[in-house]
matplotlib code that plots the C-alpha trace (Angstrom):
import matplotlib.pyplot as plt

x = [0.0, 1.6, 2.7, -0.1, 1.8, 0.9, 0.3, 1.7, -0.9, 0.5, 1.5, 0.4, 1.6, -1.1, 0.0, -2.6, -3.2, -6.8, -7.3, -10.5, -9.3, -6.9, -9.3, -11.1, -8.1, -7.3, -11.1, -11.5, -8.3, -7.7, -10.9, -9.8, -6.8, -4.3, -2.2, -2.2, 0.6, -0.1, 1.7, 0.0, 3.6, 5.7, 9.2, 7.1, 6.3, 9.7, 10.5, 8.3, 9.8, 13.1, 12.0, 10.2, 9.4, 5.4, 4.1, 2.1, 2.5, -0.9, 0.0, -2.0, 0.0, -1.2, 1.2, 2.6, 6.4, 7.4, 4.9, 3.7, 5.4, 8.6, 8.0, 7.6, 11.0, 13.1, 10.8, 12.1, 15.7, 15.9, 12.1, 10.5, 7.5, 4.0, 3.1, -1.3, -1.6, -4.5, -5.5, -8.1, -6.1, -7.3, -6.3, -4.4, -1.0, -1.5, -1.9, 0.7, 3.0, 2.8, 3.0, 6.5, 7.2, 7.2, 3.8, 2.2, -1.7, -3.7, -7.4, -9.0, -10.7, -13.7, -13.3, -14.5, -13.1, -14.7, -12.2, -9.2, -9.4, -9.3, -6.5, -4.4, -5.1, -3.7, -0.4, 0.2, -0.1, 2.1, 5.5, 3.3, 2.2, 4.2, 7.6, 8.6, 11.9, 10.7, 11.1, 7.7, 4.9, 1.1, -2.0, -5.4, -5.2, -2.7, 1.0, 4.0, 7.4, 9.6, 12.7, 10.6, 8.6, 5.3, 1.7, -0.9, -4.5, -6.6, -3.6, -3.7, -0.9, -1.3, 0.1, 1.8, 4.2, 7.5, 6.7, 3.0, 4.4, 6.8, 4.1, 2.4, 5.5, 5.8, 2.5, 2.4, 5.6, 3.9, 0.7, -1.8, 0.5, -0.8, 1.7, 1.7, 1.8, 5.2, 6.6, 5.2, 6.4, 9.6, 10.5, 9.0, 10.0, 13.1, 12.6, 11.8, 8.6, 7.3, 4.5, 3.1, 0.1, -1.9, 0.4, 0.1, -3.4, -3.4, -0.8, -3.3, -6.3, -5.1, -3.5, -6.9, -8.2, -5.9, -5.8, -8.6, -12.6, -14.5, -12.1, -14.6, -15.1, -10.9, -10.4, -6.7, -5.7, -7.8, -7.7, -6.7, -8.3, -5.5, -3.1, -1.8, -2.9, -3.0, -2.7, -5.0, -4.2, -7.4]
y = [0.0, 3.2, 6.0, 8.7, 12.2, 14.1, 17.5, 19.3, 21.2, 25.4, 25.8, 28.5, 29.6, 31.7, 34.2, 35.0, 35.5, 34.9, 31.2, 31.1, 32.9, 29.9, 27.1, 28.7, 29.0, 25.3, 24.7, 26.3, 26.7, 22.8, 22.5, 24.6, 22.7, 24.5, 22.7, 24.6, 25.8, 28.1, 30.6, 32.1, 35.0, 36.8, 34.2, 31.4, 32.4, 33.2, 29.4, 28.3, 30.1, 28.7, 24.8, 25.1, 28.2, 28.1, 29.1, 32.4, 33.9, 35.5, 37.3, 39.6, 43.0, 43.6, 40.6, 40.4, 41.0, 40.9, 42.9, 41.7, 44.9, 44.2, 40.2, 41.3, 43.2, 40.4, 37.9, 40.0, 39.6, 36.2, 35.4, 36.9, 34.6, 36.2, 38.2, 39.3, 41.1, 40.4, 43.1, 44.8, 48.5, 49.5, 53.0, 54.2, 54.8, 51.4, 49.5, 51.6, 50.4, 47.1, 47.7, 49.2, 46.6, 44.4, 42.7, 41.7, 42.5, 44.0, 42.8, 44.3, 42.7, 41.6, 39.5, 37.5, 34.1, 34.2, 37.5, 36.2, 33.0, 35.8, 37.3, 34.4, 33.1, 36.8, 36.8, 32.8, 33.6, 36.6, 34.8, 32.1, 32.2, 35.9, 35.1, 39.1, 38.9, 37.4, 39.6, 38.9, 38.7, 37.6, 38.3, 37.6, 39.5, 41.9, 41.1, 43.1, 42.6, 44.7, 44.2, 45.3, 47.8, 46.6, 45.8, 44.4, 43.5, 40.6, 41.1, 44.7, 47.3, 49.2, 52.8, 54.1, 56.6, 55.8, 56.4, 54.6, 51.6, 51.8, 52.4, 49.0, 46.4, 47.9, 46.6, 43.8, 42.7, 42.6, 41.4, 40.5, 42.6, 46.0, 48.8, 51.7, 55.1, 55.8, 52.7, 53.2, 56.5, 56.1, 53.1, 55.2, 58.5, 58.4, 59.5, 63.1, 62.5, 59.8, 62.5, 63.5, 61.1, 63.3, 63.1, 59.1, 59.3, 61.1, 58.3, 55.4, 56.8, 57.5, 54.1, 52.3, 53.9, 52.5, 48.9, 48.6, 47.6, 49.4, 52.0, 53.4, 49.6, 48.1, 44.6, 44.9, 48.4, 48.1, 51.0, 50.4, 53.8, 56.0, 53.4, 52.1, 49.8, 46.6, 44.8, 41.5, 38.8, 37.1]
z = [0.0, -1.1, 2.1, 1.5, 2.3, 5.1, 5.4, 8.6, 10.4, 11.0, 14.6, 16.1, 19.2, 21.6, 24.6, 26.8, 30.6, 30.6, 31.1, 29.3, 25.7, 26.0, 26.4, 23.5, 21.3, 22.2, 21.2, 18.3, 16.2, 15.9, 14.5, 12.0, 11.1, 13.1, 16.0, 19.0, 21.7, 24.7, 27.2, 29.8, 30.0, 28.3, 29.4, 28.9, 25.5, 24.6, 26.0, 24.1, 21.0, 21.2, 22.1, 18.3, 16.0, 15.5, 12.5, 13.9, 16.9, 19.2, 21.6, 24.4, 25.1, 29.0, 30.2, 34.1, 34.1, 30.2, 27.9, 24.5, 23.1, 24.6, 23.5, 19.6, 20.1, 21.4, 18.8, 16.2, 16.9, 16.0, 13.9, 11.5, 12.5, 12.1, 14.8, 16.0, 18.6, 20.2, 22.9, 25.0, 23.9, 20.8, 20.4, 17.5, 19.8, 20.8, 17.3, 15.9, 19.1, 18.5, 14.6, 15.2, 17.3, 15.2, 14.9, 11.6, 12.5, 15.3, 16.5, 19.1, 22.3, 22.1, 18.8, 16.7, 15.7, 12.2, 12.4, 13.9, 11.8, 8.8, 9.4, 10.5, 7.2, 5.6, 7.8, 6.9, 3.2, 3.0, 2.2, 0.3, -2.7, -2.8, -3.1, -1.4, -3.4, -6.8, -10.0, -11.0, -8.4, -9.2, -6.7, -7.7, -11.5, -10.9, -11.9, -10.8, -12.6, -10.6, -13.7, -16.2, -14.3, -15.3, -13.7, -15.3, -14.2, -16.0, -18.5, -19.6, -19.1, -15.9, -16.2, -12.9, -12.1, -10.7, -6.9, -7.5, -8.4, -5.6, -3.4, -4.5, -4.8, -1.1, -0.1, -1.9, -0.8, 2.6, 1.3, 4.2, 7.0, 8.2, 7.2, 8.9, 7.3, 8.7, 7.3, 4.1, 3.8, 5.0, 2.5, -0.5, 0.2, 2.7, 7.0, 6.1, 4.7, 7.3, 8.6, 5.6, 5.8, 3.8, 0.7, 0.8, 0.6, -2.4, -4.1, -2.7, -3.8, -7.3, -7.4, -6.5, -9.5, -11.4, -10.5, -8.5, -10.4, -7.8, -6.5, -4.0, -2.9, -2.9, -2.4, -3.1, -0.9, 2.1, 4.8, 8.6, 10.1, 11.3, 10.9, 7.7, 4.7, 3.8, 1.0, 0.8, -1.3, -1.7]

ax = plt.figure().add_subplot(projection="3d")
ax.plot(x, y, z, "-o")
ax.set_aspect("equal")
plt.show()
């Protein structure tokens, strides 16, 4: 009888002092195909992180001892793992925190799992199928060939200005991760333009015009209010 393959389930890794958001996430993400670790602190997450890399990384902010902020930093250092914060804080100083710390996506306490599940699947896909450092990159109908300069939607020639099309390889590069306005600016433009949120939205709005079908409606460029973009590769 031939070996039939096996497919291994992600790991995701959840960080969380409230006992019952734990027995939930053991509940419901491995009925949704994900295996499951927990961590009820921020040492015993990082523990946990160096025993076996998950897959994703959950993780609350308000932690005893080690913070979830200061847990992304020291993540980052060594992982470039996906990081959702999950998190009773949902002010824009506080997403943007955790942004800058390091963390791929933000949902705010009280959630719902339909949501979560959502964007876990956006932050697992955003290496896969996007290769971020392949010449040629394909979402959905758009194409980006970074070599020859080009985009196309559904096949036809896209026309975009020099610092538009930077503006999208930037995003799609991190397809499914929440940039923040600061970060976009500053890879596109250089430091001395990361306030000028105002002068983004004027490059984002023309550029769903371009590549979007219902500009007023994007499913590529999606708006996170007074925080950023992302770029969703569904």
């Amino acid at each position: 009888m031939p070996i039939q393959p096996t497919t291994k389930k992600p790991l995701v890794l959840v960080v969380d002092d409230e006992p019952q958001l734990l027995r939930v996430m053991r509940a419901s993400l491995p009925a949704r195909g994900y295996e499951v670790r927990t961590a009820t602190n921020g040492q015993e997450a990082l523990d946990e992180m160096h025993k076996e890399l998950p897959d994703l990384l959950i993780l609350d902010l308000a932690m005893p001892e080690i913070s979830g902020l200061e847990v992304c930093r020291r993540v980052r250092e060594f992982s470039q793992v996906p990081i959702i914060v999950l998190s009773a804080k949902g002010s824009e100083r506080d997403k943007v925190a955790a942004l800058d710390a390091g963390a791929d996506d933000y949902v705010t306490k009280p959630f719902g799992m339909d949501e979560l599940l959502a964007r876990l699947r956006a932050v697992l896909r955003r290496l896969s199928p996007l290769e971020a450092n392949a010449a040629v990159m394909t979402v959905g109908d758009l194409t980006i060939n970074s070599d020859e300069r080009l985009v196309t939607a559904a096949g036809r020639e896209i026309k975009l200005t020099p610092k538009e099309f930077e503006v999208l390889k930037y995003l799609v590069k991190n397809a499914g991760k929440v940039v923040t306005h600061r970060a976009l600016l500053q890879a596109v433009w250089g430091w001395e333009s990361s306030e000028q949120t105002e002068y983004l939205r004027v490059f984002i709005n023309q550029l769903r015009r371009k590549i979007e079908s219902d500009p007023q409606h994007p499913k590529y460029i999606v708006t996170e209010p007074w925080v950023g973009y992302r770029f969703n590769p569904n």
